[in-house]
N, C-alpha and C positions, 0 to 999 in steps of 0.2 A: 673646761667647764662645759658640761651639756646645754646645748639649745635645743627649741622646740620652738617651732614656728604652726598657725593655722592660720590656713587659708577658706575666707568664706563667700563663695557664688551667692550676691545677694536674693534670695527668694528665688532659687532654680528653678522649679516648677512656672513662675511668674516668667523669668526671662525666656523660658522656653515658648511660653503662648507669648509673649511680644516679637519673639523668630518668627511666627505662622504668623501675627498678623501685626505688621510692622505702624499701620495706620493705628492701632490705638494705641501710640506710647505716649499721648497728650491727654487720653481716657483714664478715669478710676475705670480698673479691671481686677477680675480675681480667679482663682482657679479650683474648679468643683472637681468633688468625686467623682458625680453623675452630672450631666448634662440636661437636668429638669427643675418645674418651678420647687421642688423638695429637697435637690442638691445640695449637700452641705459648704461651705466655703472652707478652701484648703489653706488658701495665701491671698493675701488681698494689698495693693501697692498702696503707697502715703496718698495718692488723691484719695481713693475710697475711704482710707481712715479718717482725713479732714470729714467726711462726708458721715461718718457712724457707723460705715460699715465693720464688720468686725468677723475675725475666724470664727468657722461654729453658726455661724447664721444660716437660714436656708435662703437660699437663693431668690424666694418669690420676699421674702421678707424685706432682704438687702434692695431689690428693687423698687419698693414701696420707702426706704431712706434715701435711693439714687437711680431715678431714673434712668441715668447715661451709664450705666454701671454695667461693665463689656464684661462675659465672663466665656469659658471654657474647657474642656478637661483636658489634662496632659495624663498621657497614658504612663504607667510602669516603663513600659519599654523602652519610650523615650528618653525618661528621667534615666534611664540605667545604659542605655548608650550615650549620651553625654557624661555622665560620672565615667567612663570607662574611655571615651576620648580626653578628659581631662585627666584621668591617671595618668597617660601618657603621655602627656606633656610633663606633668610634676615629675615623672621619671627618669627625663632630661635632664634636671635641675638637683634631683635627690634619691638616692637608690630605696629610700626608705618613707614611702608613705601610707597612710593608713586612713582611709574614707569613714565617715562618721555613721553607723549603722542608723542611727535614731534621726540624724536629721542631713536627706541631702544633700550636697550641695559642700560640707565642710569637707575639710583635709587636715591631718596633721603631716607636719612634714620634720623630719629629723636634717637640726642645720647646724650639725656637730660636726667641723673636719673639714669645711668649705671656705677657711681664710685663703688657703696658698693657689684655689681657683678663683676668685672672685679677688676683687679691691676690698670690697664690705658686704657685711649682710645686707646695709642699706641695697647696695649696686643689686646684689643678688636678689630680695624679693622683689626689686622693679622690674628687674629682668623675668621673673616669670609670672606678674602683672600682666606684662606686655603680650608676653606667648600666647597669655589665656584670652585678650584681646583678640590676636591672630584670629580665634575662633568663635569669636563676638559674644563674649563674655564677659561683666566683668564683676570685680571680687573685689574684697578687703582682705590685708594679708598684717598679722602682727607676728612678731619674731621678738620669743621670750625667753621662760624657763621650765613653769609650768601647764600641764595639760587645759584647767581649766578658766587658769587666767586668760591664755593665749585666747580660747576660745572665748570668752566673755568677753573681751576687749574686739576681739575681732565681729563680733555679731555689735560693739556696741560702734565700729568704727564705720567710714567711707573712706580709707586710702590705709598705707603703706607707714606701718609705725615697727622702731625697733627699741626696744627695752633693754638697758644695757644694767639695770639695777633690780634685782630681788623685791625689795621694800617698792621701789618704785612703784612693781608691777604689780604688790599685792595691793598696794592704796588704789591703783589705778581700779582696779576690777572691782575692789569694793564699793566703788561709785556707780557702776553698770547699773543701769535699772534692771530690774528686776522683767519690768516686761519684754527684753529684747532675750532673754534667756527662754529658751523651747520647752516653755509647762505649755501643758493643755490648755484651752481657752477656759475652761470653769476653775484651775486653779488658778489661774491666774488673777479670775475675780475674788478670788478668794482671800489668796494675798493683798489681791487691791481694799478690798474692805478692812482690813487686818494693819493696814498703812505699810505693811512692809512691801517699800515700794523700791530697796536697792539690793545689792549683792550681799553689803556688809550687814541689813536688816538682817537678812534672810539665813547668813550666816551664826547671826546671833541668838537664831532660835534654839533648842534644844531639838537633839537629833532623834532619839525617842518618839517625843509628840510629831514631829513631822512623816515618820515612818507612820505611825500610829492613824493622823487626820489627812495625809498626803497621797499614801502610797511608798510602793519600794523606788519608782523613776525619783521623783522628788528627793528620798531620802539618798538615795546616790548620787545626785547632785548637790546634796547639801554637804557630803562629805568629805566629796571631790571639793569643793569650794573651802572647804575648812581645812586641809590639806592630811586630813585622816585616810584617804584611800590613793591612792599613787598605782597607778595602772601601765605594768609598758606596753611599748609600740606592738603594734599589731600589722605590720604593713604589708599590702600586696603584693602577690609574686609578680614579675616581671610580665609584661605580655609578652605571648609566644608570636612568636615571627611564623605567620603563615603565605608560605610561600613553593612556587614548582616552576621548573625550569625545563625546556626541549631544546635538543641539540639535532640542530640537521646535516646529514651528510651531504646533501649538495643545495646548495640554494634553491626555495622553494617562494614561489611568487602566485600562486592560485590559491582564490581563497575558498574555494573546498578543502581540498587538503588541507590547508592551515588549519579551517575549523575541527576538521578530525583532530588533528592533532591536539588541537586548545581543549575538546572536546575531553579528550583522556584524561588530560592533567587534571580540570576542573572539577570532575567527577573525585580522583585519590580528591581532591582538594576542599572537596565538598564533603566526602567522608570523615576527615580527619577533623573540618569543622564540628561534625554533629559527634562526631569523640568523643569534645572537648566540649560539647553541650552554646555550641557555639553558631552564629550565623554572619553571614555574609552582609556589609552594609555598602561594600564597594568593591571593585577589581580592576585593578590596574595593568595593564599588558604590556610590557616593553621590550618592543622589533630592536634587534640586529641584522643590520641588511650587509650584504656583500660586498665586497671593492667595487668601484663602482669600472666599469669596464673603460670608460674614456680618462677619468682623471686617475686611477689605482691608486685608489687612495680609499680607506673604508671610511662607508657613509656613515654616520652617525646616528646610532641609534633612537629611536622615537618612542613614546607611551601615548596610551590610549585609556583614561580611566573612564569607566561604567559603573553608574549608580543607578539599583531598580529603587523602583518607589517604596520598599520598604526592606529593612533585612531578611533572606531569604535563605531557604536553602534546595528552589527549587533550581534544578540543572537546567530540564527544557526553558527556562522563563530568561535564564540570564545567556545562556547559548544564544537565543534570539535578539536580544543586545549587541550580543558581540559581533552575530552575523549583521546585522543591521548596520554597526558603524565600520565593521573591514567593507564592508561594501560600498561606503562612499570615502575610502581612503585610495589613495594613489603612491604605490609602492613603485620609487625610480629605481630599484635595486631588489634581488631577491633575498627571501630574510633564510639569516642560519641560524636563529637562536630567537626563541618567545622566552619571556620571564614572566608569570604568574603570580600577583600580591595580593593579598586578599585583607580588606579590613574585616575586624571581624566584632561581633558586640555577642550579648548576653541572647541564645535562642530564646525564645517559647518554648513550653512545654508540649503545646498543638503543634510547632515546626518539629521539634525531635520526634515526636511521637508521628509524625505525617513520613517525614526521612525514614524512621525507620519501616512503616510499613510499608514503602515502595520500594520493591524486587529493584535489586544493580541489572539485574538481566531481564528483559523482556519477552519473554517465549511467544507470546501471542504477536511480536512484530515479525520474530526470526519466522513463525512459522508461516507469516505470511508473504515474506520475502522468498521463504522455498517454495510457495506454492507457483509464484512468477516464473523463477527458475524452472521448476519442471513443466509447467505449460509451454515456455517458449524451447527446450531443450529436449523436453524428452522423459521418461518416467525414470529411465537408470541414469540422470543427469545427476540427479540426487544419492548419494549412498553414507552409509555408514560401518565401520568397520564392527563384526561380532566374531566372538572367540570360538572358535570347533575342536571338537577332538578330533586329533589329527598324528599319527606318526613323524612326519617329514614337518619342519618349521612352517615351509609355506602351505601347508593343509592344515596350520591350526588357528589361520584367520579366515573371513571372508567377507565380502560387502555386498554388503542388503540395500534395497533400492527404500525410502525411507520418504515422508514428506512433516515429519513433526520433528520439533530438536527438543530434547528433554533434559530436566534439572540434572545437573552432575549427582552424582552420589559417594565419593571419594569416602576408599576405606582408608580406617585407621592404619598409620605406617606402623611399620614393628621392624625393628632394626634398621643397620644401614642403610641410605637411600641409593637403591641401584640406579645402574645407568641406562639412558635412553639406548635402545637396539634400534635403530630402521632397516629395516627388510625389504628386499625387495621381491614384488610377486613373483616374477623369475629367475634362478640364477643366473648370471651373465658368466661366460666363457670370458677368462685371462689367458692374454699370451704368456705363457713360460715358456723355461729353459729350465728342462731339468736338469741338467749341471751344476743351478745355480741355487733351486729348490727344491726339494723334496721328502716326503717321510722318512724319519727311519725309521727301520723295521726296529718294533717294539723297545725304542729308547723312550720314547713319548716326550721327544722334540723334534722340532726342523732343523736339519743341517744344511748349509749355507757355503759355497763354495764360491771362487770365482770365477770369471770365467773370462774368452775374447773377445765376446761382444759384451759384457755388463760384467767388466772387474769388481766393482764396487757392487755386486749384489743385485737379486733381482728386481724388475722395476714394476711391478705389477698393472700398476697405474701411471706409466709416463713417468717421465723425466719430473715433472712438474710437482709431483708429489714425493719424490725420493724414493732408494731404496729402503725396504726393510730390515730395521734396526736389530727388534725384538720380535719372537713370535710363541706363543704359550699354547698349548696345546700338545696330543691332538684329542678330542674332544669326539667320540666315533658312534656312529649310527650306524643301526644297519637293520636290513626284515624286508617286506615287501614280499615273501617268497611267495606268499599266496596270489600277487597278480606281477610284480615287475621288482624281481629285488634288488634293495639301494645297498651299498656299500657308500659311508662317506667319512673323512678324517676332516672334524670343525678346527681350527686356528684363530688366534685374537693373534692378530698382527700388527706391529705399529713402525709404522715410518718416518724416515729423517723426519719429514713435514710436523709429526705430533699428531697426526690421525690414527687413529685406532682404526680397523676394518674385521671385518667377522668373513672368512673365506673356510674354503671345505677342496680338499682332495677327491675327485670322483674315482674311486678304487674299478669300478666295471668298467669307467671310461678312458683312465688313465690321463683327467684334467684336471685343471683348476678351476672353480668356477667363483664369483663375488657374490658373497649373499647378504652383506650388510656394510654398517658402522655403527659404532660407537663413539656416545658423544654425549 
């Protein structure tokens, strides 16, 4: 048998201005759109109603029925990173919940298939009562069968009910007054003059004239309540786990370096937030420090969580946090591992739009970092590689003395992605043995012999990087006749080691000489 359980945060908006200001929870309070004597009232608590205040009132009016009458606005933002911490929670407890579009604050939660985790459903909605406590909240939760029973019963309750009968639940909700269900404040009067003042009245109506004098909200509440419209779950996707990790080669205990390092991660980490239309509300960093050298034994791990004063997604603003609290940390061990978390809530439209128009590269910094550089260095301290026509490989670069760094402009690839060449501006002279390598005449390969000092082949490069396994080629240039003519035979050569190398025969010189890798 299907269950359906709703969970309802009494008056979210309310309990949110009672977080900010904890001294008026003995005050009638309420919560405006706007913050003036015109403000209309969003939500207003049981003292203020003792008192005449009511939803829909302007704010200069309700003060003229209550003078002690505390009010305040709670922003979008707010309301929607608390529903999105409280998803989070319900997602513990149930893979399938679904937040109430029309009115804050509610949940449904699917509690079909949770006997053989839990004792009871009793056990089970105390248990996540409690959670939602955790984070100073608290709710009414009823566990039924249907959508808008569960809900009715839950706006009309103050604790933790579970309906174990049909019939039960539908007498129970036909008793609901009618004013705890979420009509507008003028239908409501409307019903009130009308005397239908419960669920079962309200039920009783013809669905027609209520479309017709109500509205289409009305009329779909009245349906839902008569059990002519049956709606399934809708529930949120999981929240994504946002997180980045660095791994150190040797333990690192300065906290410049760290901060570079945190520095990289947070940035992908910041990107991927505004991806996902998402902002930063906290970031938690957790050191792995190294064996400690006197007991050898690794120290145990620590965190550091940072909260700015609002969710963000700027970099320079939360960098400054971080550096601010490593600098009053005291690290007995060097760390080889930062862990990155990031909580994350619903951006602004002004944060994504601000993210997006701020360049990931700042040209105006870099350019003023080269201008340092070349005043204390020198004018050719500075260079940049540009491409020449050129015969011979190393005449078809050259470096220009340079003081601006400029946007990339990356062409589109077309085909396979080649491999990195580095060159070097001179070729460098190899010892051989040519016994052991050298052309043949027009096989167009290298043959490989052994020999008394280097059996196994020649070593071009030391011991350290083995001899040459494979070599393809030869690869032949030749011209210069008009000032120095080159003769040269190119080879891709690859040794035990797994290094590919780019080397050339000098035919006039009778050498080898290294003019690259590949990698």
């Amino acid at each position: 048998m299907e269950r359906l359980a709703c969970v309802n945060l009494f008056e979210l908006p309310l309990q949110l201005l009672l977080h900010r200001h904890p001294d008026w929870k003995k005050l009638p309070i309420a919560v405006l759109d706007r913050d003036t004597s015109q403000g209309l009232l969003q939500a207003v608590n049981w003292r203020a109603l003792k008192l005449g205040v009511r939803r829909g009132q302007r704010y200069g009016a309700a003060l003229s029925l209550c003078a002690s009458l505390r009010a305040g606005e709670v922003s979008t933002t707010e309301v929607n990173e608390s529903l999105e911490q409280c998803s989070e929670i319900l997602q513990k407890f149930t893979p399938t919940v679904e937040p109430c579009g029309d009115e804050p604050g509610l949940f449904w939660l699917d509690s079909s298939g949770l006997h053989r985790l839990y004792p009871s459903l009793q056990n089970w909605a105390e248990k996540i009562i409690a959670a939602l406590r955790t984070i100073h909240f608290e709710a009414a939760m009823v566990v039924g069968f249907g959508r808008f029973a569960t809900y009715a019963l839950s706006k009309a309750s103050r604790r933790t009910v579970v309906i174990n009968d049909r019939d039960q639940e539908t007498r129970a909700m036909r008793q609901v007054p009618l004013a705890r269900i979420g009509f507008e404040p003028e239908v409501s009067a409307l019903f009130e003059k009308l005397a239908v003042r419960a669920v079962g009245d309200f039920v009783a109506l013809p669905g027609a004239g209520i479309r017709r004098r109500f509205g289409e909200r009305a009329y779909r509440l009245h349906r839902l309540a008569a059990g002519d419209l049956e709606l399934p779950m809708s529930p949120v996707a999981a929240s994504e786990r946002y997180e980045r990790s660095v791994d150190f080669d040797e333990p690192d205990s300065h906290c410049e370096s760290l901060l570079f390092r945190i520095k990289h991660e947070l940035d992908h980490l910041l990107q991927k937030l505004a991806e996902r239309g998402r902002a930063l509300r906290a970031l938690t960093l957790v050191f792995t420090l190294e064996k400690h050298p006197a007991r050898h034994e690794l120290v145990e791990g620590f965190q550091q969580k940072i909260e700015p004063a609002e969710a963000t997604l700027d970099g320079v603003q939360l960098l400054h946090l971080v550096r601010l609290r490593m600098e009053s940390m005291s690290l007995v061990a060097g760390v080889v591992r930062i862990e990155l978390f990031a909580t994350a809530v619903r951006a602004s439209a002004t944060q994504l739009q601000l993210f997006a128009e701020k360049p990931r590269r700042d040209l105006k910094s870099a350019n003023r970092a080269l201008a340092r550089i070349v005043a204390l260095w020198g004018n050719r301290s500075v260079v940049r590689a540009q491409l020449r026509e050129g015969h011979l490989p190393e005449a078809q670069l050259s470096w220009e003395p340079t003081s601006e760094v400029l946007a990339p402009k990356p062409r589109a690839r077309i085909g396979p992605r080649s491999l990195v060449r580095r060159l070097s501006a001179r070729p460098i002279a190899l010892s051989y043995d040519p016994s052991t390598l050298r052309p043949a005449q027009g096989s167009g390969r290298v043959v490989r012999s052994g020999s008394k000092r280097n059996p196994d082949g020649w070593l071009p490069l030391g011991a350290v990087h083995g001899p040459v396994e494979h070599a393809l080629g030869p690869y032949s240039i030749s011209g210069g006749w008009w000032q120095q003519e080159v003769a040269r035979d190119y080879y891709f050569v690859e040794l035990r080691s797994g290094a590919m190398h780019w080397i050339y025969y000098d035919r006039q010189r009778s050498r080898w000489f290294w003019h690259g890798q590949v990698g």
